[in-house]
C-alpha positions in Angstrom: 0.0 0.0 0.0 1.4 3.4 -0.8 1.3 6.8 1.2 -1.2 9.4 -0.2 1.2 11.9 -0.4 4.1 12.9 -3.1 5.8 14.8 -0.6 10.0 15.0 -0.3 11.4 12.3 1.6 15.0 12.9 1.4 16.3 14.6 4.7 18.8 15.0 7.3 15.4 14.8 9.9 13.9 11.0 8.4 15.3 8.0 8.9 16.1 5.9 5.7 17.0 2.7 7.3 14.3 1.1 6.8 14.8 -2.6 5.2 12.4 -1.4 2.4 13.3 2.1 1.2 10.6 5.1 1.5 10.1 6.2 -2.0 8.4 9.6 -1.5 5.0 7.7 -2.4 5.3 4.4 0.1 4.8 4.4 3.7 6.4 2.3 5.7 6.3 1.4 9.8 9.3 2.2 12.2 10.1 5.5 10.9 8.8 8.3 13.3 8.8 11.0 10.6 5.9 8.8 8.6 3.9 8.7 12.1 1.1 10.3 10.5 1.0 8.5 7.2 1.4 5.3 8.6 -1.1 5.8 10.9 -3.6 7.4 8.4 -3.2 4.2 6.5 -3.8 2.0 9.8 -7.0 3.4 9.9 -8.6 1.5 6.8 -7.0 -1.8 8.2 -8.9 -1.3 11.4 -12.4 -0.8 9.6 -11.4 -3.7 7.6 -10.2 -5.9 10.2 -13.8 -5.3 11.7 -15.2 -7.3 9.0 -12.9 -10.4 8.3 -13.0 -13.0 11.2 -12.7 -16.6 9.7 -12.5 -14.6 6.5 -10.0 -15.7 3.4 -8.1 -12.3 2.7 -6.5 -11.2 0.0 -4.7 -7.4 0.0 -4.1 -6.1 -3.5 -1.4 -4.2 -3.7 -0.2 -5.1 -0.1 3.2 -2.7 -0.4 5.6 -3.0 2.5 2.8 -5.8 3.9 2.2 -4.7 7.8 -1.5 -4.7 6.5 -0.8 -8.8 6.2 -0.6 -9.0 9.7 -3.0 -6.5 11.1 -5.6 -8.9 9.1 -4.7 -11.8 10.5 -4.5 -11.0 14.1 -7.9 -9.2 13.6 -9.0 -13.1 13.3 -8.8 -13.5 8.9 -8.0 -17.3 8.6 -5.5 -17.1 5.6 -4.0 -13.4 3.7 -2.8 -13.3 1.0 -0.5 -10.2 -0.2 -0.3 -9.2 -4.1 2.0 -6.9 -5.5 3.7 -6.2 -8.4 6.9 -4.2 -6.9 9.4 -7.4 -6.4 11.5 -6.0 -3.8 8.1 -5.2 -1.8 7.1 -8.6 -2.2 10.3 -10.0 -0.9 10.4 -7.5 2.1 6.9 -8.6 3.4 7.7 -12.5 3.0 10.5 -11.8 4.7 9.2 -9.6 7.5 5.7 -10.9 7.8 5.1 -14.5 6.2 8.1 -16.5 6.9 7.2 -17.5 10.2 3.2 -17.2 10.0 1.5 -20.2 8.4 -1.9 -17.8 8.2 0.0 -14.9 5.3 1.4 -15.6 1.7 2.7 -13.3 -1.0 2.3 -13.2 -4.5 4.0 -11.0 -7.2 1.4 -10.5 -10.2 -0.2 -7.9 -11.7 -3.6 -7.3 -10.5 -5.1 -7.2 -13.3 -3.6 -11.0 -13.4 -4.2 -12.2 -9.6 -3.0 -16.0 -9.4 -6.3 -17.2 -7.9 -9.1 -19.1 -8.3 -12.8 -17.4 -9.0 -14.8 -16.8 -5.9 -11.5 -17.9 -3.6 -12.0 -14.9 -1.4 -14.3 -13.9 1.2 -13.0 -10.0 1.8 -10.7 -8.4 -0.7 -8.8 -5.3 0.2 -6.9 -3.1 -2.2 -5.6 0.4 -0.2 -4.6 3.5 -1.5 -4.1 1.7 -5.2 -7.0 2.8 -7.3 -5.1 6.0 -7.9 -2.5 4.7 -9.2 -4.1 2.6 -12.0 -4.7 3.0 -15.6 -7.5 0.4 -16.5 -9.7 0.7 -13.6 -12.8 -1.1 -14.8 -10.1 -4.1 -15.3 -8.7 -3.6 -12.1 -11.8 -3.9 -10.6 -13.2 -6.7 -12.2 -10.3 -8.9 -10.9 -10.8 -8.3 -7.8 -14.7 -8.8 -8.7 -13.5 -11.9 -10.3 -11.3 -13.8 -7.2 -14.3 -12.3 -4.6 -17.0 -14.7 -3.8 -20.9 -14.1 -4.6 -21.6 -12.2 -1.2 -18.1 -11.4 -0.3 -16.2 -7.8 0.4 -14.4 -5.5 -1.1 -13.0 -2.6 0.5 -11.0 0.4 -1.2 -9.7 3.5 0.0 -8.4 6.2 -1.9 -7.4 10.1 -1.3 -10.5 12.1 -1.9 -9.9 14.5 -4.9 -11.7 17.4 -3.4 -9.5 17.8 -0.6 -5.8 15.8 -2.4 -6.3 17.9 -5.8 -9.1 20.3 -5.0 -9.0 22.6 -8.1 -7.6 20.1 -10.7 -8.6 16.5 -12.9 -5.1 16.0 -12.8 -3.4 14.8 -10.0 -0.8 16.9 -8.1 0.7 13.7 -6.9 2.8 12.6 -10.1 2.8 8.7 -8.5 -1.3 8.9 -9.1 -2.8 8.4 -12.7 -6.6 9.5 -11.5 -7.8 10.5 -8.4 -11.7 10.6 -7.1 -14.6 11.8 -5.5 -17.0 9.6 -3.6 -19.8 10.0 -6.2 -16.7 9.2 -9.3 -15.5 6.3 -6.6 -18.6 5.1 -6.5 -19.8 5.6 -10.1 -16.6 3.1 -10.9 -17.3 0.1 -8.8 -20.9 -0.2 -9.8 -19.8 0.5 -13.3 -18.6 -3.3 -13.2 -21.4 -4.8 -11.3 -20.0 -4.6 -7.3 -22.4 -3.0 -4.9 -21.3 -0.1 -3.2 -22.6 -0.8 0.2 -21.4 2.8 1.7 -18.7 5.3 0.8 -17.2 6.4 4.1 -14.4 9.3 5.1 -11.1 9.4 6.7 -11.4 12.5 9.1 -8.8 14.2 11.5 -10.0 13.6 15.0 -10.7 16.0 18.2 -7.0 16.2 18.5 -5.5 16.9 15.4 -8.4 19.8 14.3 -7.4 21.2 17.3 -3.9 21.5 17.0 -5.0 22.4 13.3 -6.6 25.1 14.5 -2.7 25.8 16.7 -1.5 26.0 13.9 -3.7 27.5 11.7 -3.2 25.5 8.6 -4.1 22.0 7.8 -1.7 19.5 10.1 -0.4 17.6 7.0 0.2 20.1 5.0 4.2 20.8 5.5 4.5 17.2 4.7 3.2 17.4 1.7 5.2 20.8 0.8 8.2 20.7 2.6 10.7 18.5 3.1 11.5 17.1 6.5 15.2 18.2 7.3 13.5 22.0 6.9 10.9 21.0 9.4 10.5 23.1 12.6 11.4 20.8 15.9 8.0 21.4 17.5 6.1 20.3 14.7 8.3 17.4 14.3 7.8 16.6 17.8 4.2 16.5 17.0 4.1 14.2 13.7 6.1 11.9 16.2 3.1 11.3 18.4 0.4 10.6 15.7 -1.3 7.6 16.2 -4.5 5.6 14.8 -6.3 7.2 17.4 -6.0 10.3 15.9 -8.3 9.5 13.2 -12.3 8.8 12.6 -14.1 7.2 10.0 -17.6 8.4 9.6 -20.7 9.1 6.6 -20.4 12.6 7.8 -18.5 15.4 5.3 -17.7 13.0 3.0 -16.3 16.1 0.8 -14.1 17.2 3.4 -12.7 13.9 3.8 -9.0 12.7 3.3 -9.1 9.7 2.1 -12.5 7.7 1.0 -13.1 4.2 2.3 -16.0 2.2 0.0 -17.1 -0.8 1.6 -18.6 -2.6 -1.6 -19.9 -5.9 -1.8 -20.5 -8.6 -4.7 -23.8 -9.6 -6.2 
């Protein structure tokens, strides 16, 4: 899974030594500069990890693959991680699967997914939808590998707040971005109900130290990079956790990120 951000990442002030490099577009766990990406991403995991006890998984476009093992321990019987990016896919089957009988990796394309029709109760794919160029085909393989009355959840930024006054995205890792009425007009497009469209909000904390500082809390990540980053709000980003986020119907527009929970016919 990738970060929702195309912000800088090569500082003096972020750690690189991770075992799978940040790429100014991936988000990875460890690194207390990312705190609040990494975290922002958490959040879909926990609304999906809601939803797949004694559930066959599969992630689509797993990325670094600590989403793996947040949906197994949230009681998923198998997961199984897809991605394309090789080095990704080695890094999570040798941080995560290796010694977990429950978690598998695959390198494919999505559009290709190595599995058998209707082999999966709850498929996940987050923060990837932006990032592809045949989205109806995209979808219909996960449609494909997802059981007659399974899941699929996505989540993606929400172009009104990511890109607010542009079709094209400001993010030059993303090939479209969406609203939650275009999110929503794609999925049902190839036949997946679109159960609810939810948002990704800041919570008390974070709108009030937006209000501190009287700009949007994530927006010197995305503009500035982090060696030129002030201590104190450093200090902050440091202490950004899951708990520091909601995910509600409410202001769906002035959401960051959209989650659709979708399900198949």
């Amino acid at each position: 899974m990738e970060r929702a951000s195309g912000s800088p990442v090569a500082s003096a002030g972020m750690s690189l030594d991770h075992p799978l490099p940040l790429t100014g577009e991936r988000t990875v766990p460890g690194v207390p500069d990312e705190a609040y990406w990494f975290a922002r991403h958490v959040v879909a995991y926990r609304f999906a990890g809601l939803r797949v006890d004694g559930a066959r998984v599969l992630d689509a476009g797993c990325g670094e693959g600590y989403g793996l093992r947040l949906l197994a321990d949230a009681g998923a019987i198998s997961v199984v991680g897809a991605d394309l990016d090789a080095a990704a896919v080695r890094h999570a089957r040798a941080t995560y699967a290796h010694d977990d009988p429950r978690l598998g990796v695959v390198a494919c394309e999505l559009m290709a997914l190595p599995l058998d029709d209707d082999e999966i109760d709850v498929t996940v794919s987050f923060q990837v939808i932006e990032h592809v160029h045949d989205v109806a085909g995209y979808l219909r393989s996960l449609r494909r590998v997802t059981r007659p009355g399974g899941l699929v959840l996505l989540a993606t930024p929400n172009r009104l707040t990511f890109t607010p006054d542009s079709d094209t995205p400001v993010n030059p890792f993303h090939v479209r971005e969406f609203t939650a009425d275009e999110l929503r007009t794609e999925v049902e497009a190839v036949d997946i109900e679109v159960v609810d469209v939810l948002g990704v909000h800041h919570g008390q904390r974070l709108q009030a130290l937006e209000v501190d500082i009287q700009e949007p809390f994530q927006q010197r990540m995305s503009t500035v990079p982090t060696d030129a980053w002030p201590p104190w709000y450093r200090r902050l980003v440091h202490t950004v956790t899951v708990e520091d986020f909601t995910v509600s119907s409410a202001d769906i527009d002035d959401a960051l990120d959209l989650v659709a929970l979708c399900r198949i016919p």
